[in-house]
Legacy VTK file of the C-alpha trace (Angstrom):
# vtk DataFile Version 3.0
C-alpha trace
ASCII
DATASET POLYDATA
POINTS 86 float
-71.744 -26.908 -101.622
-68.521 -27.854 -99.185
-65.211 -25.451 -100.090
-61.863 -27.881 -100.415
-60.827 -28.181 -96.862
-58.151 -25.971 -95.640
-55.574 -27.742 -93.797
-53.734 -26.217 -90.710
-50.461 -27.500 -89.503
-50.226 -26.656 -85.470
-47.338 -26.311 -83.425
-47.403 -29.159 -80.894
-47.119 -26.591 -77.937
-50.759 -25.908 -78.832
-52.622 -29.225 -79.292
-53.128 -29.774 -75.379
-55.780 -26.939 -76.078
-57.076 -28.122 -79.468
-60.215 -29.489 -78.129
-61.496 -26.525 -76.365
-60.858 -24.018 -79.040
-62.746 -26.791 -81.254
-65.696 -26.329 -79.246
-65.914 -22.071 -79.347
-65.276 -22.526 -82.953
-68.067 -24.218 -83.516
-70.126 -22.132 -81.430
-69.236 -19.411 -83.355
-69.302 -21.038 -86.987
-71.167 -23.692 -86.861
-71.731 -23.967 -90.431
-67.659 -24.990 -90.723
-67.205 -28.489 -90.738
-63.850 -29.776 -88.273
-61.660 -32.744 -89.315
-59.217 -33.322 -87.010
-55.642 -35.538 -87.966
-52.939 -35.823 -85.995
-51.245 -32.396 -85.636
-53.576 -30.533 -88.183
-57.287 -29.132 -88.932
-59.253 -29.426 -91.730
-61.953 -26.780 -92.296
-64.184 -26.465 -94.885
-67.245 -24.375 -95.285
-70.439 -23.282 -97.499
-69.570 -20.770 -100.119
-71.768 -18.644 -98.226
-69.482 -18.709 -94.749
-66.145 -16.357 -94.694
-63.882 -16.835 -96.578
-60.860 -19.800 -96.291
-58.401 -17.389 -94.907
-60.529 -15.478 -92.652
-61.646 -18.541 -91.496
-58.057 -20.056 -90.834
-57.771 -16.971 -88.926
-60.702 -16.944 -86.282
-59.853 -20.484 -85.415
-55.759 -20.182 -84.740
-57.470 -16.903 -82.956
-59.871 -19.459 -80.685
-56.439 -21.605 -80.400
-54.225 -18.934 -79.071
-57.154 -17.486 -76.650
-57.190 -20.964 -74.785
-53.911 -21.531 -74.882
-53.493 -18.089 -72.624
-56.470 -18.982 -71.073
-54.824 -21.914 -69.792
-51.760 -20.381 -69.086
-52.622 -17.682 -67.089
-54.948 -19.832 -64.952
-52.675 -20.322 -62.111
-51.801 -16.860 -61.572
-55.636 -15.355 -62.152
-56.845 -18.197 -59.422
-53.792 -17.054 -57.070
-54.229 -13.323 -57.516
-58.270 -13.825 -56.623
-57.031 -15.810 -53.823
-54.761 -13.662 -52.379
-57.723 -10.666 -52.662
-60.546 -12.915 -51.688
-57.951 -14.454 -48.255
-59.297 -17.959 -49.809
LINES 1 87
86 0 1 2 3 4 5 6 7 8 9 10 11 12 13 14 15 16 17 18 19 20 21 22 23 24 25 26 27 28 29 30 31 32 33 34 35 36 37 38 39 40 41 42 43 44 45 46 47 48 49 50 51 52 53 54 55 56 57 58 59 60 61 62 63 64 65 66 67 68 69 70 71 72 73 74 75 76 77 78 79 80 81 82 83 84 85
C-alpha cells in the first residue's frame, strides 16, 4: 500500500541537479516512487520503506551531494591537472 506523497518544495539554485540526484535516489530506494512538478518532488513509499521524513531527508541529502559535486568539479579537474602536468 502507497504512503500519501510527500511533497518537497526546492530552491531553484538546486533544480539544475535534480535529475542526477533522482537517479542515486532511486538506486538507493528503489521501492520510493518519484513524481516530479515543476519546482517540487513527490515521494511516496510502501509502509514497509523509512519513514516520510527520513525519506525527505536522504533525498535533499542526494540533492545537496550533486549539487557540490557539480560545484567543485572545476577545481577537482584543475587541481588533478596541475599534479598530473595534463
Amino acid at each position: 500500500m502507497q504512503s500519501i506523497p510527500t511533497r518537497l518544495e526546492l530552491p531553484s539554485e538546486f533544480l539544475a541537479h535534480l535529475s542526477d540526484a533522482i537517479v542515486r535516489f532511486r538506486y538507493l530506494h528503489p521501492g520510493v516512487m518519484l513524481q516530479v512538478e515543476e519546482s517540487a518532488v513527490l515521494l511516496s513509499s510502501d509502509k514497509d520503506e523509512r519513514s516520510d521524513r527520513e525519506l525527505e531527508r536522504e533525498f535533499l541529502f542526494c540533492l545537496y551531494r550533486q549539487k557540490v559535486y557539480a560545484d567543485t568539479l572545476p577545481l577537482r579537474s584543475a587541481l588533478i591537472a596541475g599534479v598530473t602536468g595534463a
